[in-house]
C-alpha positions in Angstrom: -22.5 25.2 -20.7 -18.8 24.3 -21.4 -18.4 21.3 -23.9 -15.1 19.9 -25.1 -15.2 20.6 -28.3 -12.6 17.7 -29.4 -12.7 13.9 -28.4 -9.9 13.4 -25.9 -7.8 10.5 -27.6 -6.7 7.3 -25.7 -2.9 8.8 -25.0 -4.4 12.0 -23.6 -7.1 10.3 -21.2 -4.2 7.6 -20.1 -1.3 10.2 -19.7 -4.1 11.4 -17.0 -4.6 8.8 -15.4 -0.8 7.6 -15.1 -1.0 8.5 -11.4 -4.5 7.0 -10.5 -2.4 3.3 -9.6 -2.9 1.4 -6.4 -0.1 1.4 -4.8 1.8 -1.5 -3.3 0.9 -2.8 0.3 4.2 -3.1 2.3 4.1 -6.4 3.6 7.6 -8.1 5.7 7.9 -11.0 6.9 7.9 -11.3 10.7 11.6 -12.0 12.0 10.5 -14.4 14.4 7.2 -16.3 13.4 8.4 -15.7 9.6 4.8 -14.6 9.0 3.6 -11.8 6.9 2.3 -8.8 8.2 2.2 -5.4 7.0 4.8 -2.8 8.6 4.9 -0.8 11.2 2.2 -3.1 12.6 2.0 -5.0 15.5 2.3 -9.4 14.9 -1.5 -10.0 15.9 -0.2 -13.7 16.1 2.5 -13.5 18.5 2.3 -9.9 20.3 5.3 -8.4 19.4 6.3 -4.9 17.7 9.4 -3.6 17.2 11.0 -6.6 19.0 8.7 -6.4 22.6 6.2 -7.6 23.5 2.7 -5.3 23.0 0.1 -7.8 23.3 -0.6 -10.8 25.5 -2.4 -13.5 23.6 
């Protein structure tokens, strides 16, 4: 059975782990509403992607 045969210190274990971060949502504001929403998504509040109109609420 393989068993480390050293403790692995704090700098090792973290210089692992450097790439396990969440990353960023990317959230604009809506041109028109000036609500958030995330991009590339369509405005559930007002319909509209990419300047048309995609839903009618």
């Amino acid at each position: 059975m393989a068993v480390p045969k050293r403790k692995t210190s704090v700098s090792k274990r973290n210089k692992r782990r450097s790439h396990h971060k969440i990353s960023n949502l990317n959230i604009v504001e809506d041109k028109k509403s000036g609500e958030y929403r995330l991009s590339h998504h369509v405005d559930l509040k007002s319909g509209f992607y990419n300047g048309k109109k995609i839903l009618d609420i």
